[in-house]
N, C-alpha and C positions, 0 to 999 in steps of 0.2 A: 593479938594474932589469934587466928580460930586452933581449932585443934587440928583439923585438918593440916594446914601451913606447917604448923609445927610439927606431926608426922613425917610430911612431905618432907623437911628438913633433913628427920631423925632416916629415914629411906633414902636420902642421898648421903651422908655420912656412911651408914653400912653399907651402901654399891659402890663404896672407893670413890666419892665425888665431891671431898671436902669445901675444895671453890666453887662449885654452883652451892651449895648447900651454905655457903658465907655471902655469897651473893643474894640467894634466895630471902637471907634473914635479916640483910640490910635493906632490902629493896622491899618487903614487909612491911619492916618497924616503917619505914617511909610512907607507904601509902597509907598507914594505921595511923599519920602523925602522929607515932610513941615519942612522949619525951623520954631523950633518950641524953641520960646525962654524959658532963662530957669526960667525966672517967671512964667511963664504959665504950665511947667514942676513944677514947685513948687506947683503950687495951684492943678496941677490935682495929684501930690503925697498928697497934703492935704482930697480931696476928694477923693481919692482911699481908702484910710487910714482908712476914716470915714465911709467908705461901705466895709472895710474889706476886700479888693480884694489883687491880690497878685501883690505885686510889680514889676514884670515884665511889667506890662501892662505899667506902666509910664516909666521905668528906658530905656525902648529902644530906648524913644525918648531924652534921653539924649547920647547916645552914638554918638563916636566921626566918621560920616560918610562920612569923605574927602576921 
């Protein structure tokens, strides 16, 4: 992710916008094809979960992108 993104991130967290800013960072690492291990897939399904969001946002980064 550039710095910019991540800023962008870090500026929706402090304007109270926690779910766009987990959206923002899923939908990222997605277009960045980050591998993104699936512990880390785990814990952001735990915190999507906890904020109610819908599961698309984590489950794309589990998808199988060979």
């Amino acid at each position: 992710m550039t710095a910019d993104e991540v800023d962008m991130i870090w500026e929706l967290i402090d304007v109270d916008e926690p779910g766009i800013a987990f959206e923002m960072l899923c939908t990222q690492l997605y277009e960045h094809d980050a591998e993104v291990e699936d512990e880390v897939v785990d814990r952001l399904q735990v915190i999507g979960t906890a904020m109610q969001l819908k599961p698309r946002q984590w489950e794309i980064l589990r998808a199988d992108r060979s």
